[in-house]
Steps between C-alpha positions, in 0.01 A plus 500: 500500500628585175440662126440269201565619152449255225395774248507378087556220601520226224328112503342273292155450522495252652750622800252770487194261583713337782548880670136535481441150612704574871395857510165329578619370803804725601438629816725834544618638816848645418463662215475905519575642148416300159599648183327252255493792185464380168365148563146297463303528774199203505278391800759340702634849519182632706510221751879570590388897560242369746757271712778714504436676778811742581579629125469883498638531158374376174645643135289323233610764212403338114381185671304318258146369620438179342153483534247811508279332733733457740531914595255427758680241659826676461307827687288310732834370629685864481168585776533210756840525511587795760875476523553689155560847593677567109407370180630587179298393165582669158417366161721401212838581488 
């Protein structure tokens, strides 16, 4: 198991649109911590919270939601996964 930080980090759109692309299908089972602060979080987002099944930890401070609708995906997510024991949101910088 370990902690994954890849806070600010910094792509091109279109590396961005091959992250959310895999996150679709990225099945995570080592992963305990994620620091992913200051980065876009779309729908591909959601469906990695709901397969990663030991992360405890989850800092999404100024995260930038790219799509409004997608808050209820992003939270029905947060609720079916039950591994998450902290989670850190804050807004803007």
């Amino acid at each position: 198991f370990f902690t994954l930080s890849i806070k600010n980090a910094t792509q091109s759109p279109s590396q961005w649109e091959t992250l959310e692309n895999y996150l679709y299908s990225f099945e995570c089972k080592s992963i305990i911590k994620l620091y992913y602060d200051c980065n876009p979080i779309q729908k591909g987002f959601a469906e990695f919270l709901k397969n990663a099944k030991n992360l405890s930890f989850l800092s999404l401070k100024a995260c930038l939601f790219e799509d409004a609708p997608f808050l209820f995906d992003f939270a029905n997510a947060l609720s079916i996964n039950q591994s998450i024991c902290s989670l850190s949101i804050r807004g803007e910088k």
